[in-house]
ROTI-585516 format. One record per residue (C-alpha): residue in one letter; x, y, z. Coordinates in steps of 0.2 Angstrom, whole numbers, padded with zeros to 4 digits, always signed. Each point is the difference from the previous one (the first is absolute). Last residue first. Example, Ala and Ser with C-alpha at 12.3 -4.5 7.8 and 13.67 -1.06 7.14 Angstrom:
# ROTI-585516
S+0068-0005+0036 A-0006-0017+0003 
END
This chain:
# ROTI-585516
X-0099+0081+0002 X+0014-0010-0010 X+0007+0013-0014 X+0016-0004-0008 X+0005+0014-0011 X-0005+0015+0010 X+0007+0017-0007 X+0009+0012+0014 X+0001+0016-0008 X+0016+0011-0003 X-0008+0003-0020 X+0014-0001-0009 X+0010-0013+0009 X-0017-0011+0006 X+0004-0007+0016 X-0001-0020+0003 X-0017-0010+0008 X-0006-0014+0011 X-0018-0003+0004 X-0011+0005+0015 X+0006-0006+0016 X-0012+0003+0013 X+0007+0011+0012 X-0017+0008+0004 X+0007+0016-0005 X+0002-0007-0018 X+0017-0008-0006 X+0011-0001-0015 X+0015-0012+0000 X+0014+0012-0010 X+0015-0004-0011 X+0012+0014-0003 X+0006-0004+0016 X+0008-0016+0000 X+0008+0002+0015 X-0015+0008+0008 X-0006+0018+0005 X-0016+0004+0010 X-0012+0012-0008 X-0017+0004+0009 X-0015+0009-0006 X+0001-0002-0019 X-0012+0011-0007 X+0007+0014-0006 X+0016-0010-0010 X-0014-0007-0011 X-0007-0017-0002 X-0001-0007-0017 X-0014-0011-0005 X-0004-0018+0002 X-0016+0002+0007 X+0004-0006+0017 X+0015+0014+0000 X-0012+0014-0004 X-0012-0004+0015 X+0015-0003+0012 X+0007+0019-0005 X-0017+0007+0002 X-0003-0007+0020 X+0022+0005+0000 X+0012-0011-0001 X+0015-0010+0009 X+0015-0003-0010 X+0012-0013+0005 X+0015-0002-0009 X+0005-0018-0004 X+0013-0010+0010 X-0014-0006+0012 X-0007-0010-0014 X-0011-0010+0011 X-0010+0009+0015 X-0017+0003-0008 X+0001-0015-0005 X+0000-0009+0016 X+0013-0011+0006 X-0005-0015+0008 X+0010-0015+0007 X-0002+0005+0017 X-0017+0008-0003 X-0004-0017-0004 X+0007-0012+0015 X-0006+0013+0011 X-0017-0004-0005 X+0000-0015+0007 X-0018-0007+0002 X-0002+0000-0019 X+0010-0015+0001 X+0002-0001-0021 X+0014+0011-0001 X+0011-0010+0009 X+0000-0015-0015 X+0008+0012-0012 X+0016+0000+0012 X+0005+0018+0006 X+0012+0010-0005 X+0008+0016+0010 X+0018-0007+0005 X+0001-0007-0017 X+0004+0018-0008 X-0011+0012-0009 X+0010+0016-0005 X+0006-0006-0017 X-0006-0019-0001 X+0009-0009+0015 X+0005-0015+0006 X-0004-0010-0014 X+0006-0020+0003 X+0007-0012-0011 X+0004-0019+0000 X+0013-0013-0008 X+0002+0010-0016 X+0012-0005-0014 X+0017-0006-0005 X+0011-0005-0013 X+0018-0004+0002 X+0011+0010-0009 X-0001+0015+0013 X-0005+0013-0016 X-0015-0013-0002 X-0006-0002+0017 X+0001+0017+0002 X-0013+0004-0016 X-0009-0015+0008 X+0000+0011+0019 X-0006+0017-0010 X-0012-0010-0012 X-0010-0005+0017 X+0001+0017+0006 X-0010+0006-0014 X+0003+0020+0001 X-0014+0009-0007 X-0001+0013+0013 X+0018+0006+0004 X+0009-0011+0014 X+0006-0001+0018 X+0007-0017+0004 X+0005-0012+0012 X+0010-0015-0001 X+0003-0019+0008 X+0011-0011-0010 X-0002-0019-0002 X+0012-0013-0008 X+0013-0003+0013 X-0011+0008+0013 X-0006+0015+0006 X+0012+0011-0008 X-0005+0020+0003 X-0006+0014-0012 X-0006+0018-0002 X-0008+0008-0017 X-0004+0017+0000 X-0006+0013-0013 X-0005-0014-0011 X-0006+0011-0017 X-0012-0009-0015 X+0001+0002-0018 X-0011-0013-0010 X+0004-0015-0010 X-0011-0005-0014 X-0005-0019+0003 X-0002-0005-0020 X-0012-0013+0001 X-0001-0022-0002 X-0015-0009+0002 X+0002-0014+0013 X-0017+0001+0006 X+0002+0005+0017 X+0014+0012-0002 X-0012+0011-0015 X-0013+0002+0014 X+0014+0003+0014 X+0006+0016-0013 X-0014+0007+0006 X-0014+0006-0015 X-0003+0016-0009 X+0012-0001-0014 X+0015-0007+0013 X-0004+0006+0018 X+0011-0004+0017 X-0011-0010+0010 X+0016-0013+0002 X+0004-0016-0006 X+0012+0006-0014 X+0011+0006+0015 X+0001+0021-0004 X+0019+0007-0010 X+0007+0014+0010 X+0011+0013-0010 X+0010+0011+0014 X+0001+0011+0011 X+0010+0000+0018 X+0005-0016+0008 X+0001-0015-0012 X+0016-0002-0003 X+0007+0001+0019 X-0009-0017+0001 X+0012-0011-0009 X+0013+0011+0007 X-0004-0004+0018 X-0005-0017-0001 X+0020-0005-0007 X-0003-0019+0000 X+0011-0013+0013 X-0009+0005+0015 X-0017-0002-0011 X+0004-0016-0002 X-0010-0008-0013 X-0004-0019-0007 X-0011+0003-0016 X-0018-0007-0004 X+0000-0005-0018 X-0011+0010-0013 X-0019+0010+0003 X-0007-0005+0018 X-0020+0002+0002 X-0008+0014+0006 X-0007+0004+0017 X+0017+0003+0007 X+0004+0014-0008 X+0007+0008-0018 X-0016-0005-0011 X+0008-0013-0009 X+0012-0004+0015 X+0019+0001+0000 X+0012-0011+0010 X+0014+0000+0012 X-0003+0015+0011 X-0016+0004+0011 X-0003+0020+0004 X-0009+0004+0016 X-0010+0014+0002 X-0003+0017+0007 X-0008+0016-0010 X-0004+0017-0001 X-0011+0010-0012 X+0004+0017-0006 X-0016+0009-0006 X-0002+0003-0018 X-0019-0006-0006 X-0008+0007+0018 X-0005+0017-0011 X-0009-0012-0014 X-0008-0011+0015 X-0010+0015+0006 X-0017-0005-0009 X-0003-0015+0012 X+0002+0014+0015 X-0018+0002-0004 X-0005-0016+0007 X+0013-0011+0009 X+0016+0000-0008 X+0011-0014+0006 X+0018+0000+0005 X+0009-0016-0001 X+0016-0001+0015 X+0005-0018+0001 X+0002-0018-0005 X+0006-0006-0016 X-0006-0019-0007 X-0015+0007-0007 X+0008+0015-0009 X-0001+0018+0005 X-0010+0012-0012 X+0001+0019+0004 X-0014+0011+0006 X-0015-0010+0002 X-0019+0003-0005 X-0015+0002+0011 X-0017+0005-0005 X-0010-0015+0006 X-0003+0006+0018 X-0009-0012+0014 X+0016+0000+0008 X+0003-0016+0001 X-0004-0008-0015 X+0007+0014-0009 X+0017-0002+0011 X+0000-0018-0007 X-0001+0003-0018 X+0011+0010+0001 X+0012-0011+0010 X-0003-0013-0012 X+0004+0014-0015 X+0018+0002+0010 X+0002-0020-0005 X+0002-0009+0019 X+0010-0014+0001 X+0012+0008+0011 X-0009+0015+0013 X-0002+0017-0006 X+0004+0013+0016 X-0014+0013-0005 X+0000+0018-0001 X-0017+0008-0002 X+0000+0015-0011 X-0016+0013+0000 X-0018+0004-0005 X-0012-0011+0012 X-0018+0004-0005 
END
């Protein structure tokens, strides 16, 4: 079996279950899962999890994502793009004539982030696009979300361009209403694009459709990035015959029999492997004992 990332370039329409659904088809391989939900109308960078990788998506929570868009000013939306319908009067702007820059100087940095109510976003064990659909009325909790970087050009009258780097979490549809609203004006998303989720970038993804000419294999291994290669930031420790047999039972490894140590930025978190380079599990160091204790095991 395939255990690993595949990076795909999500086409409009699609839901990221579709592609899914899709990459199962095929590959022949029904264990697959995806890292980050993009919405239909968005195009861009999904990651999916093909086989064991599936059990990574805890470690892939927190990565930066980056984005371009265009923002549309004049009127709101009930979801906060152009799928949804118009909510009051539509409003004449010029963006010459409004102070852009400050309106979105206020939301760079940290801050409390309120998710569209058509959005997968849960509400006691449901999306809040459940409760949207049937007019029932929620409490939308707010959540806090960083933008690290936030550039910007006029298109038009009523139409700005931006790009963004964000914390995971961060609904980009809420970011151009919340602008919208401190402009006066309304606004809400024309179209989006992912560029990049942490270290994948567009550059690398493929369309879902490629994957099914088995005659290019290319095309894959272009868009493929095996497990034993994610998390780079980690340690990597590589163990001994005894040290492998420990780890696939869940139990402690000690210091004796790891073979081969190479440090990380994160490097009191460890990717175990075995001599073979098969990646074993993940682990942390035991402070009392100085042992290396397994706490995800995969092999």
């Amino acid at each position: 079996m395939m255990d690993g990332l595949l990076i795909i370039d999500k086409e409009a329409g699609m839901t990221s279950h579709d592609v899914v659904n899709r990459a199962r088809k095929h590959l022949g391989i029904k264990r697959i899962g995806h890292f980050g939900t993009l919405d239909p109308m968005a195009t861009g960078v999904l990651l999916l999890a093909v086989g064991k990788a599936t059990r990574l998506f805890d470690y892939y929570r927190d990565r930066v994502k980056k984005y371009e868009g265009l923002a549309q000013l004049g009127w709101s939306t009930d979801s906060y793009d152009a799928t949804g319908q118009m909510v009051g009067e539509k409003t004449t702007v010029d963006l010459n004539r409004l102070d852009l820059k400050e309106a979105i100087g206020r939301f760079l940095g940290q801050f409390d982030q309120t998710p569209p109510i058509f959005s997968a976003k849960k509400k006691d064990g449901k999306p809040l696009y459940h409760y949207a659909r049937k007019n029932i009325p929620v409490e939308v909790k707010s959540s806090e979300v960083s933008i690290y970087q936030l550039d910007w050009r006029i298109e038009s009258a009523d139409q700005f361009w931006f790009s963004a780097s964000t914390s995971s979490g961060t609904y980009i549809r809420s970011l151009i209403h919340d602008i919208g609203q401190a402009l006066g004006c309304g606004g809400h998303l024309a179209a989006l694009r992912r560029t990049a989720i942490g270290e994948f970038c567009l550059e690398r993804a493929r369309h879902i459709d490629e994957l099914g000419d088995s005659n290019n294999q290319d095309v894959i291994s272009g868009a493929w990035e095996p497990i034993e290669s994610l998390l780079p930031e980690w340690s990597k420790l590589i163990v001994s015959e005894e040290g492998a047999k420990l780890a696939r039972n869940g139990n402690a490894i000690p210091l004796s029999a790891v073979d081969l140590l190479t440090i990380g930025t994160k490097s009191e978190q460890f990717r175990i492997f075995d001599h073979y380079g098969t990646l074993i599990g993940l682990g942390a160091k035991e402070t009392q004992s100085k042992s290396i204790k397994p706490f995800l095991v995969l092999a």
